[in-house]
MOPAC internal coordinates of N, CA, C and O (Angstrom, degrees):
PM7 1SCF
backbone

  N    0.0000 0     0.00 0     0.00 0    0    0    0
  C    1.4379 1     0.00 0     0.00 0    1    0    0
  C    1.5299 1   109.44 1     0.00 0    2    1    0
  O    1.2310 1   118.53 1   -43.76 1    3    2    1
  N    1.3742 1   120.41 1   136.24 1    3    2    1
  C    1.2491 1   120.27 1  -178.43 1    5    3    2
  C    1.6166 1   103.34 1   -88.93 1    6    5    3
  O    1.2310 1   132.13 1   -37.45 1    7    6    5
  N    1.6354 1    94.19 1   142.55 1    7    6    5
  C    1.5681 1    86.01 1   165.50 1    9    7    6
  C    1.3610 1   112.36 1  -144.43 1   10    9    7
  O    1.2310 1   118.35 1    -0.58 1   11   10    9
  N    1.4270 1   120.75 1   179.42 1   11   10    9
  C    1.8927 1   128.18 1  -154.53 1   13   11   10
  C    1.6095 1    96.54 1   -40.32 1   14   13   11
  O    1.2310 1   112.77 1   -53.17 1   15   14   13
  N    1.3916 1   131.26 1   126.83 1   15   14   13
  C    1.4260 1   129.36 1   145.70 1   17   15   14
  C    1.6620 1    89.02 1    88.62 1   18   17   15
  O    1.2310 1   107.96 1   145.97 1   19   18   17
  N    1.4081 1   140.08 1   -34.03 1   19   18   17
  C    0.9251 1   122.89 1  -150.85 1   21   19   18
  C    1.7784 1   132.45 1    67.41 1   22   21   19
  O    1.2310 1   138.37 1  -140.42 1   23   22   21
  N    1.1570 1    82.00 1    39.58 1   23   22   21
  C    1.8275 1    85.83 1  -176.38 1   25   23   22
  C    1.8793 1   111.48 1  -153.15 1   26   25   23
  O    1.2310 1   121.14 1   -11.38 1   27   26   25
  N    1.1125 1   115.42 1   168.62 1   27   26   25
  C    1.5224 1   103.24 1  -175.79 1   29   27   26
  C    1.8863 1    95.57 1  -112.09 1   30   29   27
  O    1.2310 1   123.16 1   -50.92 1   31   30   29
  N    1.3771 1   111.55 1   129.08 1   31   30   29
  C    1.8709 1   119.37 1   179.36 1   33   31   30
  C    1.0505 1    97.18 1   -88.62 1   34   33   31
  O    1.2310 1   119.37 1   -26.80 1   35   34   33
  N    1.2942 1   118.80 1   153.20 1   35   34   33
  C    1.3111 1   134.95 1   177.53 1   37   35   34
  C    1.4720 1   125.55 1   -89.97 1   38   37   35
  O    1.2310 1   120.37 1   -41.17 1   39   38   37
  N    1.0232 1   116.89 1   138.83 1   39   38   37
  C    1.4081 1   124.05 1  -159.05 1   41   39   38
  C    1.5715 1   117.32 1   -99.18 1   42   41   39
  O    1.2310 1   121.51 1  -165.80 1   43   42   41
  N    1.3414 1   114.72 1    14.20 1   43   42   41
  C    1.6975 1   105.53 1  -146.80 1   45   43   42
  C    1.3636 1    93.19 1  -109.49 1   46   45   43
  O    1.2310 1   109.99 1     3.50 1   47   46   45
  N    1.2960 1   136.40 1  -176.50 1   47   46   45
  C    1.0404 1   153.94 1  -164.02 1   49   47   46
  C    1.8830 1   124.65 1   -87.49 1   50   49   47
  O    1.2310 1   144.87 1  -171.20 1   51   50   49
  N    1.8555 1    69.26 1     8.80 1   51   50   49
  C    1.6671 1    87.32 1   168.44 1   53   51   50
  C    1.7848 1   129.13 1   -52.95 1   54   53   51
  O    1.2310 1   116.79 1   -50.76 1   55   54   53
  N    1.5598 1   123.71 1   129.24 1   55   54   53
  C    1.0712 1   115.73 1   162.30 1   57   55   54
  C    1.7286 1   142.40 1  -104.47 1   58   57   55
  O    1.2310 1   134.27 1  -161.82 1   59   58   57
  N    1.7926 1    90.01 1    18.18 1   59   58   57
  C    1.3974 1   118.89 1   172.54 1   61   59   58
  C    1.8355 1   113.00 1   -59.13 1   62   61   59
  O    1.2310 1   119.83 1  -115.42 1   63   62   61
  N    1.5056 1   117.94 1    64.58 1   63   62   61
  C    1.5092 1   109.22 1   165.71 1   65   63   62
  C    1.2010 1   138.90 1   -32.25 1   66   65   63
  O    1.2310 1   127.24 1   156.98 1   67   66   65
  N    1.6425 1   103.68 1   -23.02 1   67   66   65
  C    1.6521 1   109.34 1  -162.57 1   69   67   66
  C    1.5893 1    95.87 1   -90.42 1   70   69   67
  O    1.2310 1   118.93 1   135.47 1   71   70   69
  N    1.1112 1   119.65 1   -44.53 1   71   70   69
  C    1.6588 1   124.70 1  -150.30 1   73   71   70
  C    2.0974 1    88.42 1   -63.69 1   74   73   71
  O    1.2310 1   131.09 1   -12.95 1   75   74   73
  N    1.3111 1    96.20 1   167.05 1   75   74   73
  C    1.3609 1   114.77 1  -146.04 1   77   75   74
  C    1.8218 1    88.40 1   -87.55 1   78   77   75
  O    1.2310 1   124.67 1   139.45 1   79   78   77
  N    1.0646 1   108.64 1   -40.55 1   79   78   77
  C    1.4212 1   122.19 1  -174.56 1   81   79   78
  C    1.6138 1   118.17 1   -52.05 1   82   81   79
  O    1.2310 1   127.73 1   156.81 1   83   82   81
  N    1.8574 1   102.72 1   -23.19 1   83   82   81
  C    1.2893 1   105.33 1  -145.37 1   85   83   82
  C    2.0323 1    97.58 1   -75.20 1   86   85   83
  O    1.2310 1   132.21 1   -40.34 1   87   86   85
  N    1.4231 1    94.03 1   139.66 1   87   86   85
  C    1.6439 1   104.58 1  -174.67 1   89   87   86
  C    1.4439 1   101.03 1   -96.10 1   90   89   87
  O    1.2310 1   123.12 1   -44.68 1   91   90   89
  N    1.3750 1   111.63 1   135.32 1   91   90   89
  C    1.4246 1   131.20 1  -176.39 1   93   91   90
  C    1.2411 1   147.65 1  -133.33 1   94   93   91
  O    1.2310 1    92.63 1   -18.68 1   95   94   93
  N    1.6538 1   164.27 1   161.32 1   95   94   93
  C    1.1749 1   128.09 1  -177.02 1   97   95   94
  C    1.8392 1   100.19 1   -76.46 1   98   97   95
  O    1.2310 1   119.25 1   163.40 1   99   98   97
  N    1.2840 1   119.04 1   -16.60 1   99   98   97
  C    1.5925 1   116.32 1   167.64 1  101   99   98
  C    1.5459 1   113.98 1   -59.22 1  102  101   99
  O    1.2310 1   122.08 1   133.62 1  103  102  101
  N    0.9663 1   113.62 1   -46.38 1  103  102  101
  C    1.7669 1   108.28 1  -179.98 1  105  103  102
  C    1.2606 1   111.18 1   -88.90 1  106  105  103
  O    1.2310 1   113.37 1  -172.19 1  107  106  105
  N    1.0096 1   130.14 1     7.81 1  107  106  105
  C    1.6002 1   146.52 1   162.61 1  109  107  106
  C    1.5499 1   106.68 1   -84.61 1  110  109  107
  O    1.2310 1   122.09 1   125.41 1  111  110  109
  N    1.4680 1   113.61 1   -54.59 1  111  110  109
  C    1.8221 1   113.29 1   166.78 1  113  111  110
  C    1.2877 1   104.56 1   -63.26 1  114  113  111
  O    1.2310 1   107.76 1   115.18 1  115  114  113
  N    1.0772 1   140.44 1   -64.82 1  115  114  113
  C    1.2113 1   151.62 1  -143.17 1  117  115  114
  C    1.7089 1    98.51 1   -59.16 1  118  117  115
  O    1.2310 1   127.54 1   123.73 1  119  118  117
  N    1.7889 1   103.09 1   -56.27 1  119  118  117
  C    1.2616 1    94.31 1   178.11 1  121  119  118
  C    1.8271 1   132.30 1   -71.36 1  122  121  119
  O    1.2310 1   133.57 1   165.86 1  123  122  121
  N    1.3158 1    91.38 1   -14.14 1  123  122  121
  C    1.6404 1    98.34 1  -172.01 1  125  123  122
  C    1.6110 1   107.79 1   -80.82 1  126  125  123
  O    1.2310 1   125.97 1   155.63 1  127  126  125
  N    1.4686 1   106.13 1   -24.37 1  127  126  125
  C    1.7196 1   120.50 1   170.27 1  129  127  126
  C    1.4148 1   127.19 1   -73.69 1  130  129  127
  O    1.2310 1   122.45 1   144.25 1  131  130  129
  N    1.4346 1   112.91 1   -35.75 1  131  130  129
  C    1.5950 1   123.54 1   115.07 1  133  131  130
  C    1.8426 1   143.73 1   -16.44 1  134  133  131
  O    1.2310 1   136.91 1   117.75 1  135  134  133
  N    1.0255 1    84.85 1   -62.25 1  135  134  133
  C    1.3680 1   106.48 1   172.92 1  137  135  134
  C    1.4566 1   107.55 1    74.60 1  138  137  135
  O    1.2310 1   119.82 1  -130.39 1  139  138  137
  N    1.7230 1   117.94 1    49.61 1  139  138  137
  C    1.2177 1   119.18 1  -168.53 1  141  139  138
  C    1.5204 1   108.11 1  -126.18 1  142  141  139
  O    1.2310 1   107.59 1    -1.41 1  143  142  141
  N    1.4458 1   140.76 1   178.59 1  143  142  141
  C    1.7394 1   116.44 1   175.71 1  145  143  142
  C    1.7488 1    98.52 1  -106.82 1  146  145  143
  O    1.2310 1   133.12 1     8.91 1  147  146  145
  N    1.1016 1    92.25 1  -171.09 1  147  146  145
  C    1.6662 1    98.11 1  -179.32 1  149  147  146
  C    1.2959 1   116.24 1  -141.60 1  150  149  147
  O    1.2310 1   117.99 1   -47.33 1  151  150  149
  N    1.2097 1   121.43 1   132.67 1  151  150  149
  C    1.3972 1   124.89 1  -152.63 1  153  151  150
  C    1.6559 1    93.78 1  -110.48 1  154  153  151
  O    1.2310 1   127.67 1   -40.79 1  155  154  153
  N    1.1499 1   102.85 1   139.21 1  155  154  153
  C    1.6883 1   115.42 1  -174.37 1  157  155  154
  C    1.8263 1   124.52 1  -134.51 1  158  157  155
  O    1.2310 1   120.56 1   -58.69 1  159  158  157
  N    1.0868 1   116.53 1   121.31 1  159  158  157
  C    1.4415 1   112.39 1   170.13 1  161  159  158
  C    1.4885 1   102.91 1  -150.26 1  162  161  159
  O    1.2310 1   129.29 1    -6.94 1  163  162  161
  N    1.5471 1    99.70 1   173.06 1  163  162  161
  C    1.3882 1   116.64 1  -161.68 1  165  163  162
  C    1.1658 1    79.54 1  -112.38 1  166  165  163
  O    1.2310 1   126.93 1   -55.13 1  167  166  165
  N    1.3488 1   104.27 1   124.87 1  167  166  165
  C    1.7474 1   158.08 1  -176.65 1  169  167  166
  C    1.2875 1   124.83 1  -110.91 1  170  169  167
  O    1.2310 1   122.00 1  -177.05 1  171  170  169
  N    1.0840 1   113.78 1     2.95 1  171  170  169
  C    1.7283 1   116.04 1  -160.73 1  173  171  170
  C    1.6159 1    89.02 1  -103.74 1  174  173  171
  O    1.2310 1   103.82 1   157.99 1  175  174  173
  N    0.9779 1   147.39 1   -22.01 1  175  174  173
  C    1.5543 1   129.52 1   156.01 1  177  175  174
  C    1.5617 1   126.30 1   -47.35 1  178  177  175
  O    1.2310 1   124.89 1   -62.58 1  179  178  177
  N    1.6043 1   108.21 1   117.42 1  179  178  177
  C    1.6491 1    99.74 1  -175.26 1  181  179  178
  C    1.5190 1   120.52 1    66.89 1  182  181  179
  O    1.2310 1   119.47 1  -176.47 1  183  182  181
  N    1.6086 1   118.61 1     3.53 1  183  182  181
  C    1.3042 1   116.27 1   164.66 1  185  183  182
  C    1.2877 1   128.23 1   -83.62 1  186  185  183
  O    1.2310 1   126.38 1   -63.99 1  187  186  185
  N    1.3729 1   105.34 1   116.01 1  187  186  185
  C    2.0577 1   101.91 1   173.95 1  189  187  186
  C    1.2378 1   132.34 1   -53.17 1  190  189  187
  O    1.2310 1   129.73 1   160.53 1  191  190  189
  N    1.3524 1    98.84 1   -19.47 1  191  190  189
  C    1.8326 1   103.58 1   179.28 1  193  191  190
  C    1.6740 1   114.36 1  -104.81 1  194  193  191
  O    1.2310 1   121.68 1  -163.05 1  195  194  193
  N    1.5421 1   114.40 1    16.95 1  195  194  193
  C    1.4166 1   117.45 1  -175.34 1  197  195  194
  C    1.8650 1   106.75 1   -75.96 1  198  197  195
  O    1.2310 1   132.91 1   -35.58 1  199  198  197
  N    1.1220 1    92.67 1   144.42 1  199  198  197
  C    1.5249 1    96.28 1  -172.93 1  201  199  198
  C    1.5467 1    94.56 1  -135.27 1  202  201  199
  O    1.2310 1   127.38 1   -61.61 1  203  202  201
  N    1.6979 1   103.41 1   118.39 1  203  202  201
  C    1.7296 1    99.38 1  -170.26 1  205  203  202
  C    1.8273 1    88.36 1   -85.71 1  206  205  203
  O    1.2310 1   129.96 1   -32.03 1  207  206  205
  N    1.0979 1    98.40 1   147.97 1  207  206  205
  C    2.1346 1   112.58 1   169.43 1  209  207  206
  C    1.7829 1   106.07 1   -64.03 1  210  209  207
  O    1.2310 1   127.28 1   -62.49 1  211  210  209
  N    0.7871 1   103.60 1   117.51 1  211  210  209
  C    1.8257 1   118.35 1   170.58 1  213  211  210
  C    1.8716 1   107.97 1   -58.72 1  214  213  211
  O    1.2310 1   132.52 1   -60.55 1  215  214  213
  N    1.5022 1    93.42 1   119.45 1  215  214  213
  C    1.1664 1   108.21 1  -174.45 1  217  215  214
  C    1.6089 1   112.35 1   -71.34 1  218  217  215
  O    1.2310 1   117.55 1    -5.04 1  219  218  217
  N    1.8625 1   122.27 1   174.96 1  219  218  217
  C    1.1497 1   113.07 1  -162.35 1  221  219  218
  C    1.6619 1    94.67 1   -79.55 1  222  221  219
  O    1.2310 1   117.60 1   159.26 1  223  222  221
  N    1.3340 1   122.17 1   -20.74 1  223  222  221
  C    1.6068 1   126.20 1  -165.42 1  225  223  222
  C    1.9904 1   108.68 1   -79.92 1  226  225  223
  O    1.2310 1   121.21 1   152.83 1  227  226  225
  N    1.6261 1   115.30 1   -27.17 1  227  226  225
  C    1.2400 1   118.38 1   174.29 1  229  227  226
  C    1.7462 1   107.87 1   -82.10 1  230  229  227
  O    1.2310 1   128.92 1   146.02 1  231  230  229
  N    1.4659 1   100.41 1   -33.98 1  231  230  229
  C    2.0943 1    98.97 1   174.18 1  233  231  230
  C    1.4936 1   102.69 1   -59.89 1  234  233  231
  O    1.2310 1   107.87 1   136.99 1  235  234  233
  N    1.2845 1   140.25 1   -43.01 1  235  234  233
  C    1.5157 1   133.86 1  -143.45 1  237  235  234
  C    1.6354 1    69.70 1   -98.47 1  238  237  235
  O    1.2310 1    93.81 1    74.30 1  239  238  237
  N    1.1175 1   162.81 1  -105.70 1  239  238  237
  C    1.3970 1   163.11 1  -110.18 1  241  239  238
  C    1.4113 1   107.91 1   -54.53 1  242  241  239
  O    1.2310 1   126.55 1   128.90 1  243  242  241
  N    1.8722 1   105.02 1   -51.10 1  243  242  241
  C    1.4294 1   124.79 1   165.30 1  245  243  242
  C    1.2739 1   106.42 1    -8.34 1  246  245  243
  O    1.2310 1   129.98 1   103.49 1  247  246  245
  N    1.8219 1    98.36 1   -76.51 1  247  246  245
  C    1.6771 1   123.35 1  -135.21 1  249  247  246
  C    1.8529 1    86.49 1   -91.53 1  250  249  247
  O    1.2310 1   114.38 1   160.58 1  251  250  249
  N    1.1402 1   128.24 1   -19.42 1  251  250  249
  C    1.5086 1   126.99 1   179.14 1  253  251  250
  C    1.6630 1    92.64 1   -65.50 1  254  253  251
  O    1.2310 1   105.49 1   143.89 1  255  254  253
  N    1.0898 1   144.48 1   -36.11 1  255  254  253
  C    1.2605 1   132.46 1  -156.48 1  257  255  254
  C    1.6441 1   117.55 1   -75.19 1  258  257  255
  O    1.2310 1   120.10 1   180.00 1  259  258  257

């Protein structure tokens, strides 16, 4: 079965926008306008381009500085 792009996006809690993987409500339209499914897994193990999301306790420390 073919599916969107041919590739599986990553699902994880990644906040890397750029990387190719990154899953979105855009590749979510994109694919349903398509009319194709989208294959998803969590990728963020051993990935170089994983970017963990900044917690609420590292933002307030940030802005203390």
């Amino acid at each position: 079965m073919k599916s969107y792009r041919d590739q599986t996006f990553c699902e994880s809690d990644c906040i890397n926008m750029i990387c190719h993987l990154y899953y979105d409500q855009g590749v979510l339209k994109d694919a349903k306008d398509a009319g194709l499914p989208i294959l998803t897994s969590d990728q963020s193990k051993g990935c170089s381009s994983y970017l963990k999301p900044k917690t609420v306790q590292e933002i307030g420390s940030h802005n203390e500085q």
